[in-house]
C-alpha positions as CSV (number, residue, x, y, z in Angstrom):
1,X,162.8,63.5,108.1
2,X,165.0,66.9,107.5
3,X,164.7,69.6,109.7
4,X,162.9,71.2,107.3
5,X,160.2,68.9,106.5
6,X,159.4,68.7,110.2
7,X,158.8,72.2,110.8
8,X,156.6,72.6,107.5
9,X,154.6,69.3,108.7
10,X,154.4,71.3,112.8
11,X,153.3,74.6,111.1
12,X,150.9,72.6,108.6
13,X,149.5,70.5,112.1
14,X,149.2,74.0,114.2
15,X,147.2,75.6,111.3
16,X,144.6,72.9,111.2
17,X,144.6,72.6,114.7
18,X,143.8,76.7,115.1
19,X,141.2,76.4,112.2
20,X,139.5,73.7,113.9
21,X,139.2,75.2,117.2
22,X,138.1,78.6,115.3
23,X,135.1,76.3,113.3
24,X,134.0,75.2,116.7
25,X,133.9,78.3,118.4
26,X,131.6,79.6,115.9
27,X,129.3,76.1,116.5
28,X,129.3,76.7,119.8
29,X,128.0,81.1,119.3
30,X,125.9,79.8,117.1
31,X,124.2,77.3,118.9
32,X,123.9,79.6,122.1
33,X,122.7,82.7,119.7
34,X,120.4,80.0,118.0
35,X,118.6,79.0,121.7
36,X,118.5,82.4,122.6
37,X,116.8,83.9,119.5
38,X,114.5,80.7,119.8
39,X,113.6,81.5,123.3
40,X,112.7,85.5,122.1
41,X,110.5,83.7,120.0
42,X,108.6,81.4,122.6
43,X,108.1,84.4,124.7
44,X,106.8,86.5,121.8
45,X,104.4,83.9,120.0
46,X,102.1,83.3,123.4
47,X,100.8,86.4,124.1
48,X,100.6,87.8,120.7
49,X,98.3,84.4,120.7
50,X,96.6,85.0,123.7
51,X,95.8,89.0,122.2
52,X,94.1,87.3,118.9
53,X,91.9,85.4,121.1
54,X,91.3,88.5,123.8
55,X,91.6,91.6,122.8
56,X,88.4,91.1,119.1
57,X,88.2,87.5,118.6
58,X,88.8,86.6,115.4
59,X,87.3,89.8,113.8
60,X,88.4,93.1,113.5
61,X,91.5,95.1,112.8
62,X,92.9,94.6,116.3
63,X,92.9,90.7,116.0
64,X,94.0,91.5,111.7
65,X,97.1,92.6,113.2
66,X,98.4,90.5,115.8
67,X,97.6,87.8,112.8
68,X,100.5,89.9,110.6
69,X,102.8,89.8,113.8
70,X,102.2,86.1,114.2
71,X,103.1,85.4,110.6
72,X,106.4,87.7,110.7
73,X,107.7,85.5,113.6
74,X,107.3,81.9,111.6
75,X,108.9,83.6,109.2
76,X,111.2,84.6,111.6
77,X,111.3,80.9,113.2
78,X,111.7,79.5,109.5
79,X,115.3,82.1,109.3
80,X,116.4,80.5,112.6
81,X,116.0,77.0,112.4
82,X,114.9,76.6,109.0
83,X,111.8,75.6,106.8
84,X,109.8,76.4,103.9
85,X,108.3,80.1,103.9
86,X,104.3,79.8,104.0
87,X,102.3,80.8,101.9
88,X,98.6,79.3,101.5
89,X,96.3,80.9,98.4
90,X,92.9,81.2,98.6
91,X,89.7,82.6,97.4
92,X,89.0,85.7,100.0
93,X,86.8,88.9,99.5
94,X,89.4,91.7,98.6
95,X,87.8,94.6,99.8
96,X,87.7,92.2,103.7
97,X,91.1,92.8,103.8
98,X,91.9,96.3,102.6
99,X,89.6,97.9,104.5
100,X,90.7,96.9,108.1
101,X,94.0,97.6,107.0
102,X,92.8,101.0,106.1
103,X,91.0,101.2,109.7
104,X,93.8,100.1,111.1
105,X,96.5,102.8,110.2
106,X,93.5,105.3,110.5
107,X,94.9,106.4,114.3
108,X,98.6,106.8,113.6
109,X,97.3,108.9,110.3
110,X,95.4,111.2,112.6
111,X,97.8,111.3,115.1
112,X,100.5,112.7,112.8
113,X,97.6,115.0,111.1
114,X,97.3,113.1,107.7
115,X,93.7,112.0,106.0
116,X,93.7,107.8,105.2
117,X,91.5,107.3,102.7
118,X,90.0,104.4,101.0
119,X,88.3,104.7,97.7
120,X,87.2,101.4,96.5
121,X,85.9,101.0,93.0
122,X,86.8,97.2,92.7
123,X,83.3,96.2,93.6
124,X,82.9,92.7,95.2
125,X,86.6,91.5,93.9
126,X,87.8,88.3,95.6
127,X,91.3,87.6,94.8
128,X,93.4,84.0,95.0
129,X,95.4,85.5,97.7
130,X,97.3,84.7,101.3
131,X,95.4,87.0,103.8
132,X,97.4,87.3,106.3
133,X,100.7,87.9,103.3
134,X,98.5,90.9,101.7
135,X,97.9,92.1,105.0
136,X,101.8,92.3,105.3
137,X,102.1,94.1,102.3
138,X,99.7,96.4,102.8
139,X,100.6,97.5,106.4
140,X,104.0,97.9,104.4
141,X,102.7,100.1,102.0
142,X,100.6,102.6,104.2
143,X,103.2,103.3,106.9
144,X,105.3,104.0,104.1
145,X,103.5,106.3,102.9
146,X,102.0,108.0,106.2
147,X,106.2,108.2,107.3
148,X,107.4,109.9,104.4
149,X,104.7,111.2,102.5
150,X,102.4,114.7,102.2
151,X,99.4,115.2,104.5
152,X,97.1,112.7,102.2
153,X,97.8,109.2,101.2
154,X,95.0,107.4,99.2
155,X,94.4,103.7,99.0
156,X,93.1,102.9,95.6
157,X,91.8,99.7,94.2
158,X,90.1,98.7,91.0
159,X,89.6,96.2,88.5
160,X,92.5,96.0,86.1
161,X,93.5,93.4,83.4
162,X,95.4,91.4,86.0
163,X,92.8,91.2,88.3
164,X,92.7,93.9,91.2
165,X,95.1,96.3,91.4
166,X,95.8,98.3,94.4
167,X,97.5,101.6,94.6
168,X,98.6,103.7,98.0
169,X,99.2,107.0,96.6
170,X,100.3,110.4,98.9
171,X,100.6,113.8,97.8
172,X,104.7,114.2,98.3
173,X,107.0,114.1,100.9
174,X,110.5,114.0,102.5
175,X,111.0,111.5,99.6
176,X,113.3,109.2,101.5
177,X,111.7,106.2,101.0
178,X,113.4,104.4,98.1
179,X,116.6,105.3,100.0
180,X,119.0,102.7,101.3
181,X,119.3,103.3,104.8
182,X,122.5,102.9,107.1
183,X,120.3,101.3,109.9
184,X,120.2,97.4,109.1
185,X,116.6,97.6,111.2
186,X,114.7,99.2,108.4
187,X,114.1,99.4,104.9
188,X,112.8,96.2,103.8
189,X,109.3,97.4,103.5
190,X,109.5,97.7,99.5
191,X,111.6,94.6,99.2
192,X,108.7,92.1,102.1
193,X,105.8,93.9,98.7
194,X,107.8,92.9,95.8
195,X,108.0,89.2,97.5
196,X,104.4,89.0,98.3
197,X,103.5,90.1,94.4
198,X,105.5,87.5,93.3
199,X,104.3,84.8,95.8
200,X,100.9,85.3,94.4
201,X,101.7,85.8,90.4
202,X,101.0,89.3,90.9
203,X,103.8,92.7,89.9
204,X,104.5,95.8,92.0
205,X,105.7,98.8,91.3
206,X,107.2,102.3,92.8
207,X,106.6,105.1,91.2
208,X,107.9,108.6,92.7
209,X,107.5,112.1,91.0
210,X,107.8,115.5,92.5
211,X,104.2,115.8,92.9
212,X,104.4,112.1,95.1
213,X,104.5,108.6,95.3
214,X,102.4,105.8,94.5
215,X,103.1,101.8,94.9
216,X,101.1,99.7,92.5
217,X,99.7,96.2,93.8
218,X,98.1,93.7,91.4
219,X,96.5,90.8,92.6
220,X,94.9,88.2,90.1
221,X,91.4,87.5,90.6
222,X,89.9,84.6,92.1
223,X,88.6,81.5,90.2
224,X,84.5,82.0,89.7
225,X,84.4,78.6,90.2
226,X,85.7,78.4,93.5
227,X,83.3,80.0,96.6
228,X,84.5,82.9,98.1
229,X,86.0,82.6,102.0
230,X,85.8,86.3,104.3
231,X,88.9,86.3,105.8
232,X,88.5,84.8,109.7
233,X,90.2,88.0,111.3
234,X,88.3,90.6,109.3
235,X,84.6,91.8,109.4
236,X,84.5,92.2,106.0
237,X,83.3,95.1,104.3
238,X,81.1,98.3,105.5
239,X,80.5,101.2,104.3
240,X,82.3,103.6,103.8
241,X,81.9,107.8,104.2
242,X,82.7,108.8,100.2
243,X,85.9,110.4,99.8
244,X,86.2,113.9,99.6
């Protein structure tokens, strides 16, 4: 072998080599940021667990949202290590989960001097529906709103066409919210609502104006034929004071 031939097959045999020990260099940061991520999550799920079970039982808005924190970390688990994102549709009273969702952004609303309010005109609804994956959007849709809209957002819901459609409407804000932000940590609110419509053969849609915003949630009804379950972290409905 030339000369040549033998330095072309050297360089050829010390490019593998640096590629390979590159390739498992990232196995082995991936494998350590994989066990540590995996560990955050162990420490996370128990007491978020042990919360449902102490802090309301398995009623309430408390005990509704430790339920939407529970399901953001399987999804979180299924980015990690993999698995089929879970979704499981069934026949629930729609008005048994808007409400404490409602209820349970009424404290930050107040706290930052805005009126929440509900004005339900869907009757006794019941939509095919994940619980805790509407709860998700929802919460998504009203701290949207309370964070960059006017001093009053409205949650809407009535019968449409498609079923029940749910609108959170404010009065106009700082109008950042369809924005794409330089912080990787948020913006994904929209995108987690558009996912959950489609999950459930539902459509959302943004609509902002000068005078405000409202996002648009339709949900198709329930089968008649098919009893209606309360959702098991919600007290279902109460009344409610009427809307001014």
């Amino acid at each position: 072998m030339s000369d040549v031939l033998f330095e072309a097959a050297l360089a050829s045999c010390s490019a593998g080599l640096i590629v390979a020990v590159a390739l498992a260099a990232i196995r082995v940061c991936e494998s350590r940021r994989r066990r540590g991520l995996n560990r955050a999550l162990h420490e996370l799920r128990r007491p978020l667990q042990a919360l449902v079970l102490a802090s309301d039982g398995e009623h309430g808005p408390g005990s509704h949202a430790l339920r939407v924190a529970l399901t953001a970390l399987r999804d979180l688990d299924g980015e990690i290590n993999g698995g089929e994102r879970r979704v499981e549709l069934r026949p629930v009273d729609c008005r048994a989960i808007v409400q404490p969702a409602v209820e349970r952004w009424a404290g930050i609303a107040a706290a930052t001097r805005r009126a929440l309010t509900l004005r339900w005109r869907a009757g006794s609804a019941s939509v095919l529906v994940d619980p805790d994956r509407l709860a998700q959007a929802l919460d998504n849709l009203i701290d949207n709103a309370l964070r960059h809209g006017g001093l009053r957002v409205y949650v809407d819901a009535e019968l449409c066409a498609a079923g029940v459609r749910i609108t959170v409407r404010d009065t106009g804000g700082s109008g950042t919210r369809i924005r794409r932000p330089r912080d990787g940590r948020h913006g994904h609110g929209l995108a987690i609502v558009s996912r959950v419509a489609a999950e459930h053969g539902g459509r959302f849609r943004m609509l902002q104006t000068a005078a405000g915003a409202a996002a648009t949630l339709e949900l198709p009804l329930a089968p008649r034929a098919i009893p209606v379950a309360r959702p098991a972290f919600s007290r279902g409905p109460a009344p409610l004071r009427p809307a001014a």
